[in-house]
N, C-alpha and C positions, 0 to 999 in steps of 0.2 A: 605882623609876622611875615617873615620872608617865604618867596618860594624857592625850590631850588628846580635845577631841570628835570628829576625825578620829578616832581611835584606836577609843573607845568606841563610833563611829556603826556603823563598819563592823564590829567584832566582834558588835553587837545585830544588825545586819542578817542575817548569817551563820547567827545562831542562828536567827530568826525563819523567813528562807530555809528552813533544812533542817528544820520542823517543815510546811511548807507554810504558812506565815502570807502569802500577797499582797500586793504592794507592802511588800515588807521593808523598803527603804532607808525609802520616806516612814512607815511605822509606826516603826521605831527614831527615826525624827526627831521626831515628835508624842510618843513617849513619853519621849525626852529635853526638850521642852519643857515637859509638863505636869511632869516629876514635877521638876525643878531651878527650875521657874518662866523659862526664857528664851524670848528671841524668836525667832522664826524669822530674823529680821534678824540677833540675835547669833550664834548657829549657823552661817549662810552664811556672816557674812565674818570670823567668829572660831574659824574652824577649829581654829587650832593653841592653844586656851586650853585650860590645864589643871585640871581638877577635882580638889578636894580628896578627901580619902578620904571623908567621907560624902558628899558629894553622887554618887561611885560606888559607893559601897555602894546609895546608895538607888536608882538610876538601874538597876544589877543586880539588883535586888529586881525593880522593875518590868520589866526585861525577863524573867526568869524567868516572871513572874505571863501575860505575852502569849505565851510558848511554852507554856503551858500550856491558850492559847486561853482565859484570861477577857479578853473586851474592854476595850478601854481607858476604855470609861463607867465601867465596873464596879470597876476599877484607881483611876481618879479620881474615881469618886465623885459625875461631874455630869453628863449628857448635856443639850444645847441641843435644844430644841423651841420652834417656832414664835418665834426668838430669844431664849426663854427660859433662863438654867441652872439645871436643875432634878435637887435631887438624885437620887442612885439607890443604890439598895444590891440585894445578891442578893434581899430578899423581894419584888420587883417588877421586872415586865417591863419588859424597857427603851424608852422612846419609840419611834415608829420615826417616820422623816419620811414615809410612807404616811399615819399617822396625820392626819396637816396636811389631808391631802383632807377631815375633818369640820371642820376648824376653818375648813375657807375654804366650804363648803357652809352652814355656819351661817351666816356672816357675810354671803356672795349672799343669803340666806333674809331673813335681820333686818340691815340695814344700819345699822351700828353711830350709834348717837344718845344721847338722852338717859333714852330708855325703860327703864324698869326689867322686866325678865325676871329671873323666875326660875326657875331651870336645874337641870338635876340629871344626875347623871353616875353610870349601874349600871356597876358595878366599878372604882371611883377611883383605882386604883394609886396610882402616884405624883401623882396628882393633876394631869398635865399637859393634861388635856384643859378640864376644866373652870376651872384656874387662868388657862389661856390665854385663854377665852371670857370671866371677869373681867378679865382684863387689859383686853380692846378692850371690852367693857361695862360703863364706869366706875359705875353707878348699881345695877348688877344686883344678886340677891342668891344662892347657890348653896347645892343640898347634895350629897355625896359618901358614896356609899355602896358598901363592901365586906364579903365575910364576912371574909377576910382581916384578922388584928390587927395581924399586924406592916407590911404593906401601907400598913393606915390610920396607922401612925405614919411611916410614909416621907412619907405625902400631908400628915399635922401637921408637919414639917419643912418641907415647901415651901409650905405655906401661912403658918408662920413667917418665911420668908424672901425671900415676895413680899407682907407686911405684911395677908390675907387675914383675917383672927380675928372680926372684925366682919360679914365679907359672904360666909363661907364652913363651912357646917356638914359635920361627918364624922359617918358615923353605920355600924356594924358592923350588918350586915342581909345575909341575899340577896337581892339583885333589888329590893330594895324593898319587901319583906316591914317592916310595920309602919309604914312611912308613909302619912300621911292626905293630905295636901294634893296636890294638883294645879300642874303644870308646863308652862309655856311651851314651854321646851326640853327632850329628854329626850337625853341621847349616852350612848352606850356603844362602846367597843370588848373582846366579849365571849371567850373562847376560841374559838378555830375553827380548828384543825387537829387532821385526823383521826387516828388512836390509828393506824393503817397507814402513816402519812407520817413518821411517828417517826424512823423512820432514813436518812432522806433532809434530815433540819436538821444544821445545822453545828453542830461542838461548841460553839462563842462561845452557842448558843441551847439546846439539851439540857441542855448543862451546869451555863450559869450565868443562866437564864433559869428562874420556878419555874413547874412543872408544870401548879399548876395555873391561870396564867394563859395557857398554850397551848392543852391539851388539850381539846376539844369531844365527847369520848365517840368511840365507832368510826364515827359519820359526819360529825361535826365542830361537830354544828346543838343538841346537846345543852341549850345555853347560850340557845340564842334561842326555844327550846320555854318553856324555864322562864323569862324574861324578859319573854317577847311579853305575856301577860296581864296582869303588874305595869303594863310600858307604858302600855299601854290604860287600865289603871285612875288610874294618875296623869297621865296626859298629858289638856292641855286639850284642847278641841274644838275651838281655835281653832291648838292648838299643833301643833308639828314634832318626831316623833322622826329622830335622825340616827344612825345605825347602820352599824359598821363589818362587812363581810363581810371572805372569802377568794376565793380565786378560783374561779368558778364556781360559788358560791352563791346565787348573786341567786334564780333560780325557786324554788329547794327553799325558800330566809329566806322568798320573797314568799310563797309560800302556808301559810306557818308562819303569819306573821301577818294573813295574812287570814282565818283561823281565828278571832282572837283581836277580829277587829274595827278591823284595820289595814291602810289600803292604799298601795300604791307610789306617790310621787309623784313622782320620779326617782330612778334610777341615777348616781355620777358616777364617772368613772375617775381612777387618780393618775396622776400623772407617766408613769408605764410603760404608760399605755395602760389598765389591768385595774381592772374597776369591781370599787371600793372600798367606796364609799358610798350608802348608801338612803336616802332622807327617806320618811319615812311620814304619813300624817295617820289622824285616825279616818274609816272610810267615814261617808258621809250617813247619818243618820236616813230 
């Protein structure tokens, strides 16, 4: 006997439901779209359409894979940032739209023109931060730097496939260890959850999110100790570092880099109210 998508929607929901998955019905629905390729249009008013045996075979792969709490980025393979799709695989943290709070602090900062900047992004993951700040500065030129290898070929994918090869360099470094030149822009969004908060993340993040782009050591600030000085030394005097925190690290980041020769020039909060992001400059001479 056939199933149709009534049939299939509601048995994925049931499963999802009793692992604790939230919003069961609309996740069985988004994982029936993505993995069959249909619309949400089709879905609604083509309930009683029946799927062939692979396309439920595939459709029960992918719900298997969401009971088991790998998220649906990670399942498909692309998470949207800043309207971008940008691929993803397990060796990189997946976007967050938190992240957006630096891409629209940069853009306040440097009002997008004809100016050429050039930008540089410590710890490039997937390379959505810095892809995205190419995107709105068509003239710019970038470079992306991880210790991470496999990371860096996540971030060579999507620089392939936002046609970047020419205005975007990768380079296997930490922090920026071994580069010479000097930047306009500097962003990062570095580890920063504390090594005690471990079990208080959702499996979708412990699990299938790697280690070490969460973990900040047992106070969280690990990352921006060992970071703050590369900053300094490659950021212009004229330029902007843009720096992602966690919550309630603004004093303890701020006076990490004032150490180092950098001082706060705004806090911005995201969506949730919770300052996210730091703009730094070099103190005065």
């Amino acid at each position: 006997m056939s199933l149709t998508i009534c049939d299939v929607l509601l048995d994925a929901q049931k499963k999802l439901k009793q692992v604790g998955i939230i919003n069961s019905y609309q996740e069985a629905r988004l994982l029936l779209k993505y993995a069959l390729n249909f619309s949400l249009e089709e879905i609604l008013v083509s309930p009683h359409k029946q799927l062939t045996p692979k396309q439920l075979e595939k459709y029960e792969n992918w719900v298997l894979r969401r009971s088991l709490h790998e998220p649906l980025s990670k399942i498909r393979g692309e998470k949207e940032f800043w309207s971008l799709p940008f691929i993803v695989k397990a060796e990189t943290l997946d976007p967050r739209p938190d992240s957006e709070t630096l891409i629209e602090a940069v853009l306040k900062t440097y009002p997008p023109g004809e100016t050429v900047f050039n930008i540089l992004d410590l710890g490039v993951g997937t390379g959505c931060l810095i892809i995205s700040l190419l995107h709105e500065y068509p003239y710019s030129l970038g470079v992306g730097v991880d210790k991470s290898a496999p990371a860096l070929e996540v971030a060579r994918l999507n620089l392939e496939r936002f046609n970047l090869q020419d205005r975007l360099r990768l380079m296997q470094t930490s922090w920026g260890e071994g580069l010479g030149e000097e930047f306009d822009i500097i962003i990062s969004n570095p580890p920063y959850i504390a090594e005690n908060e471990r079990q208080v993340l959702s499996p979708e993040v412990i699990q299938y999110d790697p280690e070490m782009a969460l973990f900040g050591g047992e106070d969280g600030l690990e990352a921006y100790r060992s970071l703050a000085p590369h900053a300094f030394r490659l950021l212009k005097f004229s330029g902007h570092l843009f720096l992602e925190i966690g919550q309630g690290q603004e004093k303890a980041i701020e006076e990490i880099f004032e150490e180092s020769g950098l001082i706060i020039q705004e806090w911005i909060p995201d969506l949730s109210g919770i300052i996210r992001c730091g703009i730094f400059q070099k103190a005065p001479k």
